[in-house]
VODRENLO-515642 format. One record per residue (C-alpha): residue in three letters; y, x, z. Coordinates in steps of 0.5 Angstrom, whole numbers, plus 500, padded with zeros to 3 digits. Layout:
ALAYXZ/...
This chain:
UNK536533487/UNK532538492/UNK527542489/UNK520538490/UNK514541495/UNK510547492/UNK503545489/UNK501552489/UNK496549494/UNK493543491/UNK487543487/UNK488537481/UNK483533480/UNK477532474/UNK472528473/UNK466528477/UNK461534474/UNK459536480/UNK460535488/UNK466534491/UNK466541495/UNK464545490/UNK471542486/UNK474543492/UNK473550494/UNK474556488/UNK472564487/UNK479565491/UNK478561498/UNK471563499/UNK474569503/UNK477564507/UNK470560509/UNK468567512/UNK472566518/UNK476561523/UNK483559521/UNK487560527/UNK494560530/UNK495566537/UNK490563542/UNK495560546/UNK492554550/UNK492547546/UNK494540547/UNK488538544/UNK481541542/UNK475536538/UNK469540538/UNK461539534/UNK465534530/UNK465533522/UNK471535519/UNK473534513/UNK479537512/UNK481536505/UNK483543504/UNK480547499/UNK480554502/UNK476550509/UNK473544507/UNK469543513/UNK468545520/UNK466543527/UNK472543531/UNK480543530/UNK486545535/UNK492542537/UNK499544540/UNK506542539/UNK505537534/UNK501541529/UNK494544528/UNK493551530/UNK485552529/UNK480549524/UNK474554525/UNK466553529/UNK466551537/UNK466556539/UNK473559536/UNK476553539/UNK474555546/UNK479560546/UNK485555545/UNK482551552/UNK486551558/UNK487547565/UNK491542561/UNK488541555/UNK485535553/UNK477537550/UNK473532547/UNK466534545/UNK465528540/UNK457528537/UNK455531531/UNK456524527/UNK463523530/UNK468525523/UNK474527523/UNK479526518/UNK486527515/UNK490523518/UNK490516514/UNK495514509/UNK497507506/UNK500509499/UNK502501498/UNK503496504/UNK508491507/UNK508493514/UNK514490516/UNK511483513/UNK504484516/UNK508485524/UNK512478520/UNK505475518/UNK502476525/UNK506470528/UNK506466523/UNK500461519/UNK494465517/UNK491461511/UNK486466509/UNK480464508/UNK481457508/UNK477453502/UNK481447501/UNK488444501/UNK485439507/UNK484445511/UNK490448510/UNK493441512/UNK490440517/UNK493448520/UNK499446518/UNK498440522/UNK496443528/UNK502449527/UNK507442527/UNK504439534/UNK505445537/UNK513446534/UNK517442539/UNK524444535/UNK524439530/UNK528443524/UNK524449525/UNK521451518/UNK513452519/UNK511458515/UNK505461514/UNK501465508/UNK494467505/UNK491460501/UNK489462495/UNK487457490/UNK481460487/UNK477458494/UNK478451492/UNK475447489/UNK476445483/UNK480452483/UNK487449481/UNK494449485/UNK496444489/UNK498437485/UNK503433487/UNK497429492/UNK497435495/UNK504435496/UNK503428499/UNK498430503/UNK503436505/UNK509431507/UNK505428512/UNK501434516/UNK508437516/UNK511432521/UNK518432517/UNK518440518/UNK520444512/UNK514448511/UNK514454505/UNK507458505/UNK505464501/UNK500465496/UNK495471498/UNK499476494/UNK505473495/UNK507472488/UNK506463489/UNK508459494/UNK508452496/UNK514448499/UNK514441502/UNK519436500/UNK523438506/UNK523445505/UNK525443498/UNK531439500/UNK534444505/UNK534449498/UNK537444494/UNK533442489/UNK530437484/UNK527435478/UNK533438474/UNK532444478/UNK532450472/UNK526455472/UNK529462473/UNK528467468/UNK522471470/UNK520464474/UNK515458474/UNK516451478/UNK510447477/UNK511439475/UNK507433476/UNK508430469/UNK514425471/UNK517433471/UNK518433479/UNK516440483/UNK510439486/UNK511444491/UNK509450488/UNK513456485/UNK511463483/UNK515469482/UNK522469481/UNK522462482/UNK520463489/UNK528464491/UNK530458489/UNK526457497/UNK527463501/UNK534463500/UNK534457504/UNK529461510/UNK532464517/UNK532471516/UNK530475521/UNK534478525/UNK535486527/UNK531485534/UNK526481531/UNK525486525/UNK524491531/UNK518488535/UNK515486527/UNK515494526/UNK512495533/UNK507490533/UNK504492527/UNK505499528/UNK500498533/UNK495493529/UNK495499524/UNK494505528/UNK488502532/UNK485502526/UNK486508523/UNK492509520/UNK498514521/UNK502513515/UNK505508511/UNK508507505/UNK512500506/UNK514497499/UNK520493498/UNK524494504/UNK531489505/UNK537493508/UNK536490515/UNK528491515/UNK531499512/UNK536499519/UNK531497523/UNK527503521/UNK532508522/UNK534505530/UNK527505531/UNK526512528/UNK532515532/UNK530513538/UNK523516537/UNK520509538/UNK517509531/UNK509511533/UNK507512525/UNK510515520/UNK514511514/UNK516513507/UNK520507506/UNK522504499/UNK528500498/UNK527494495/UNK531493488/UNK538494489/UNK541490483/UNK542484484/UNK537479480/UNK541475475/UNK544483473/UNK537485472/UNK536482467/UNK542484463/UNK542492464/UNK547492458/UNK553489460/UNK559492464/UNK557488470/UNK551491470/UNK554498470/UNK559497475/UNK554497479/UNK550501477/UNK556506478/UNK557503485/UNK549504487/UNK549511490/UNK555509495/UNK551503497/UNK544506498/UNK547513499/UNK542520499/UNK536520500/UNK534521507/UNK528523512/UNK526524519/UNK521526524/UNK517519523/UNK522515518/UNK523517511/UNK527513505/UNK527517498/UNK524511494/UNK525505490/UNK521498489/UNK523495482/UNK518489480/UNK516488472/UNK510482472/UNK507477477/UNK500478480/UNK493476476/UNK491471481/UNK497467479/UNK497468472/UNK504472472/UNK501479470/UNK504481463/UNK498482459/UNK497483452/UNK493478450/UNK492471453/UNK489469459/UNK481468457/UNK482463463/UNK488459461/UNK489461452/UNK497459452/UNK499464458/UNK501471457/UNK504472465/UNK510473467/UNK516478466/UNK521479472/UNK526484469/UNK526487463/UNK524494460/UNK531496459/UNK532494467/UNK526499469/UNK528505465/UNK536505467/UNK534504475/UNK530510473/UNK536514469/UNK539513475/UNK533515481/UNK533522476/UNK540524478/UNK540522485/UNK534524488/UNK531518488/UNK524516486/UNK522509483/UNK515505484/UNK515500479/UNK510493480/UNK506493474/UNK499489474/UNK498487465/UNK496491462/UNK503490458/UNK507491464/UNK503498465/UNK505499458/UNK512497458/UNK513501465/UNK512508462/UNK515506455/UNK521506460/UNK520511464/UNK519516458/UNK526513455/UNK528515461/UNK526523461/UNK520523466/UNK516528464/UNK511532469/UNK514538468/UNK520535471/UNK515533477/UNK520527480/UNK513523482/UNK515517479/UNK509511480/UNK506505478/UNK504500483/UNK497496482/UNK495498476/UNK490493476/UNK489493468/UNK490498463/UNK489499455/UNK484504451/UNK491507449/UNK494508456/UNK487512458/UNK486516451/UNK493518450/UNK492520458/UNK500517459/UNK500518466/UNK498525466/UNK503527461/UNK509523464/UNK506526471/UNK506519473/UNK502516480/UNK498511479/UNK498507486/UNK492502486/UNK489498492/UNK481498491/UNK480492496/UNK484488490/UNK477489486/UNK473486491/UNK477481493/UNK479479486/UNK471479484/UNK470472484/UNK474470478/UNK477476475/UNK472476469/UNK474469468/UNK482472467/UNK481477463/UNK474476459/UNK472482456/UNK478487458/UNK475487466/UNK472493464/UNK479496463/UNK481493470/UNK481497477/UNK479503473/UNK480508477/UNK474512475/UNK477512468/UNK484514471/UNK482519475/UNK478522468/UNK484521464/UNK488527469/UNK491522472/UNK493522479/UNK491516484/UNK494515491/UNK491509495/UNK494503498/UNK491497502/UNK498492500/UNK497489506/UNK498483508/UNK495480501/UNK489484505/UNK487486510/UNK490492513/UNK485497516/UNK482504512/UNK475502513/UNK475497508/UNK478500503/UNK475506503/UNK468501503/UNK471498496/UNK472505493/UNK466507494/UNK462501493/UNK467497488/UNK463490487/UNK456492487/UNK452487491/UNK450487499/UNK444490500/UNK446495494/UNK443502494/UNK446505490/UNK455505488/UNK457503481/UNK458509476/UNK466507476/UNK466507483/UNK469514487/UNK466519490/UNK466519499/UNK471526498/UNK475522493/UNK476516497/UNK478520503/UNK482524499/UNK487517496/UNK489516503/UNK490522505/UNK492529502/UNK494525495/UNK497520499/UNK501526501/UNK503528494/UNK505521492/UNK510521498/UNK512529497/UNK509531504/UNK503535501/UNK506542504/UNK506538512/UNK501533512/UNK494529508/UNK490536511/UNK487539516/UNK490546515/UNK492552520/UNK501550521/UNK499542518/UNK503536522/UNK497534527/UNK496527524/UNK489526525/UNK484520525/UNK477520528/UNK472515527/UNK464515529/UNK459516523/UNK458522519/UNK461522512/UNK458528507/UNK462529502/UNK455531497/UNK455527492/UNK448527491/UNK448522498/UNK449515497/UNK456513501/UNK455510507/UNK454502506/UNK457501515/UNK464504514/UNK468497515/UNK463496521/UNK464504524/UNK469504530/UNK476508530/UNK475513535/UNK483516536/UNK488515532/UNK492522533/UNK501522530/UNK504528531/UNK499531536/UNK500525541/UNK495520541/UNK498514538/UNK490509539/UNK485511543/UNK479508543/UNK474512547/UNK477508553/UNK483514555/UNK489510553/UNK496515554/UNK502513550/UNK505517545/UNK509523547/UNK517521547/UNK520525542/UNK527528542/UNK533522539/UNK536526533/UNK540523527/UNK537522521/UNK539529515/UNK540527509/UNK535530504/UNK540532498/
């Protein structure tokens, strides 16, 4: 395994005792604040001038204008430095002097490939009813001539009915009779349930006698028949029924939600638990330099899932000695990067599959769900240690956050080691996790979604009682020494940085509120999940996450001034400030000052592997 990039740059967080600039900057960078941070003056690209640059870089954390040329930034200094970098073909915007310009944003946790399949399928978000979802799916099967095409759609979330229940067995009646004898399969919001019609059901071949597989629930009506719902691994008793998509397809769902995400800010995505045709995709895309974006991909679980659950035996191991000829090395291009591993440990809080130590509070039999096993986490993670690989496990319990670095430290990660293994979610954790600063003394990312504690407001006190004080704990996290990354987990929400820089800043306080809760996070510490931590999480702190002299030019530019004093309140308008341009590679990618221009064509290349 390479060396990974140097920290030397980097400032570690700590708990907030004073403003996020004077964090930022120490004694030995105030020699750089004197004077402008440039390449030679020859004429840029790009020149931004009398903008607000938060460049989250300690030796300059702010300045008014910033240079590029050739794919990377060559000035970040004053106005007036930057007129040096102007020539006849330069392209100059002189913003105004609420105008912000960020590092370029990154999506730590996302589906990309699921949002661009999600963009042509049923929207059942929002939806407050089984009769509304009904009548959707009704309305998608008028519209469906082909009599076996399956109607699939995704959002619905059983906390929105009323009563707050999964569909019963009338529902499924009521399900039958919308679909038009269509098969219908429609994901929960988190993509931990889904609900089937009888025709989906009997294209997958089940039944009443049907087995819950391990890690798995099928809920019955009480005859014992499906009612429709399945959560966890009980899902693939379905999609294994379900077209796959083909390799084109996968293609145009890359490009369009490439598109989708770039206008609203996002250069960067890590996209988690990728199938080998989704990861093909992507390196044809990437080879022929029509990937807009960058991806740092993560494979999803290589082993097979009934071998998961017996990490013990000899078939286990055979393949396990066969997985570095299947997966090969770790690989990485311009805009394409797979390094890492998606493993799956507990199901999701909404759904009641999260492991968790005690009892649900809402549902006092239930504890959630295990999808593999510990023992499965820690030999996946030998594994990654000597090939290069980095694993992100899903773990949302408290009890699967605690069994994942139980396994992760069995299997000799160390922070000394600095293979940046993660956690992903982390929605709640234990007194124990947070005073025995686990993550940090691992060196374990914790990769957590802010928009999931707003959205999950409505009914996570009702699951989990008086431990949601230890939930979505950012603050304490951050205070403990861990490192955090930021992530949206689109599709399960929305797929747009602004809202989910609004969550951590403001978490759950109410509309109207003038000041932040105390757990929340600072501006600067925001912005910081999503670019130069997001960076560090992905391995690319040396080239990107900062707005530095020789940095990669990923940029993102939206109107209104962000401070990072933390004696102002945050901002209570982000979600509503408009993306200005979206910058990859120097070449604008989203354009939203109405001058449009495509992104600039790069070179084909095959991709190197990275040893």
């Amino acid at each position: 395994m390479a060396d990974p990039p140097a920290m030397t740059d980097l400032v570690p967080f700590q708990p907030r005792v004073s403003s996020f600039v004077s964090r930022l900057v120490g004694a030995a960078a105030l020699g750089a604040l004197l004077g402008p941070a440039t390449a030679s003056a020859q004429p840029a690209d790009l020149v931004i001038q009398n903008a607000h640059v938060l460049t989250m870089d300690p030796a300059r954390p702010s300045a008014s204008a910033v240079a590029v040329r050739d794919h990377r930034i060559v000035y970040v200094g004053d106005q007036t430095g930057s007129a040096a970098h102007i020539g006849p073909r330069t392209r100059v915007i002189t913003a105004t002097s609420d105008t912000t310009v960020l590092p370029g944003l990154h999506d730590a946790h996302a589906h990309l490939v699921g949002l661009g399949l999600s963009l042509r399928a049923l929207d059942l978000r929002g939806l407050d009813s089984v009769a509304a979802v009904r009548q959707a799916v009704a309305k998608a099967a008028q519209a469906q001539p082909d009599p076996r095409a399956w109607i699939v759609g995704r959002g619905w979330d059983q906390n929105r009915f009323s009563p707050p229940e999964f569909p019963d067995a009338a529902a499924l009646r009521a399900l039958d009779e919308a679909s038009a004898g269509h098969p219908v399969w429609l994901r929960r919001i988190d993509g931990h349930a889904g609900w089937a019609n009888h025709a989906a059901m009997q294209l997958a071949g089940l039944s009443k006698k049907t087995a819950e597989p391990e890690g798995g629930r099928i809920l019955r009506d009480p005859s014992g028949e499906p009612t429709g719902i399945f959560i966890d691994n009980a899902m693939d008793l379905i999609e294994r029924a379900l077209p796959k998509p083909s390799g084109p397809e996968l293609e145009a769902a890359i490009i369009t939600a490439s598109g989708y995400v770039a206008a609203r800010g996002l250069t960067a995505v890590s996209d988690m638990g990728l199938s080998p045709e989704a990861i093909g995709a992507y390196r044809r895309l990437a080879e022929q330099g029509r990937l807009p974006i960058r991806i740092y991909g993560y494979a999803d679980d290589p082993m097979p899932a009934k071998l998961q659950q017996f990490p013990l035996s000899s078939a286990y191991r055979s393949e396990l000695e066969r997985l570095s000829q299947r997966l090969g090395p770790p690989e990485h291009s311009s805009h394409f990067t797979l390094r890492g591993i998606k493993l799956y440990l507990d199901g999701a809080l909404g759904s009641r599959g999260a492991a968790l130590e005690q009892p649900y509070s809402d549902d006092p039999k239930n504890t959630g769900l295990l999808l593999t096993t510990p023992e499965h986490i820690e030999m996946m993670a030998r594994w990654a240690l000597i090939h290069g690989y980095q694993i992100a496990t899903h773990a949302i319990g408290d009890r699967a956050v605690h069994l994942a670095l139980d396994a992760y430290q069995r299997a000799g990660v160390r922070a000394e080691r600095n293979v940046r293994f993660r956690i992903e979610h982390v929605q709640v954790v234990s007194e124990d996790i947070l005073s025995q600063r686990r993550f940090q003394e691992l060196g374990v990312i914790a990769s957590m979604q802010p928009q999931h504690a707003t959205s999950d407001a409505p009914w996570a006190e009702k699951r989990l009682g008086e431990r949601i004080r230890f939930a979505y704990a950012w603050r304490p996290l951050l205070d403990s020494g861990a490192r955090l990354c930021g992530g949206s987990d689109f599709p399960i929400e929305e797929a747009d940085p602004r809202l989910a820089l609004h969550s951590a800043v403001w978490k759950t306080a109410p509309a109207g509120a003038t000041k932040a809760p105390a757990d929340a996070l600072s501006v600067g510490e925001a912005v910081r999940l999503y670019s130069s931590d997001a960076a560090y999480a992905t391995f690319a702190e040396d080239k990107l996450g900062r707005i530095a002299v020789g940095m990669l030019a990923d940029l993102t530019v939206l109107e209104g001034k962000l401070s990072l004093d933390d004696k102002e309140p945050p901002p209570t308008d982000l979600p509503r400030r408009k993306i200005l341009l979206t910058v990859v590679d120097g070449a604008v990618i989203y354009d939203g000052l109405g001058q449009s221009q495509a992104s600039r064509p790069r070179r084909r290349g095959r991709l190197v592997p990275r040893h």
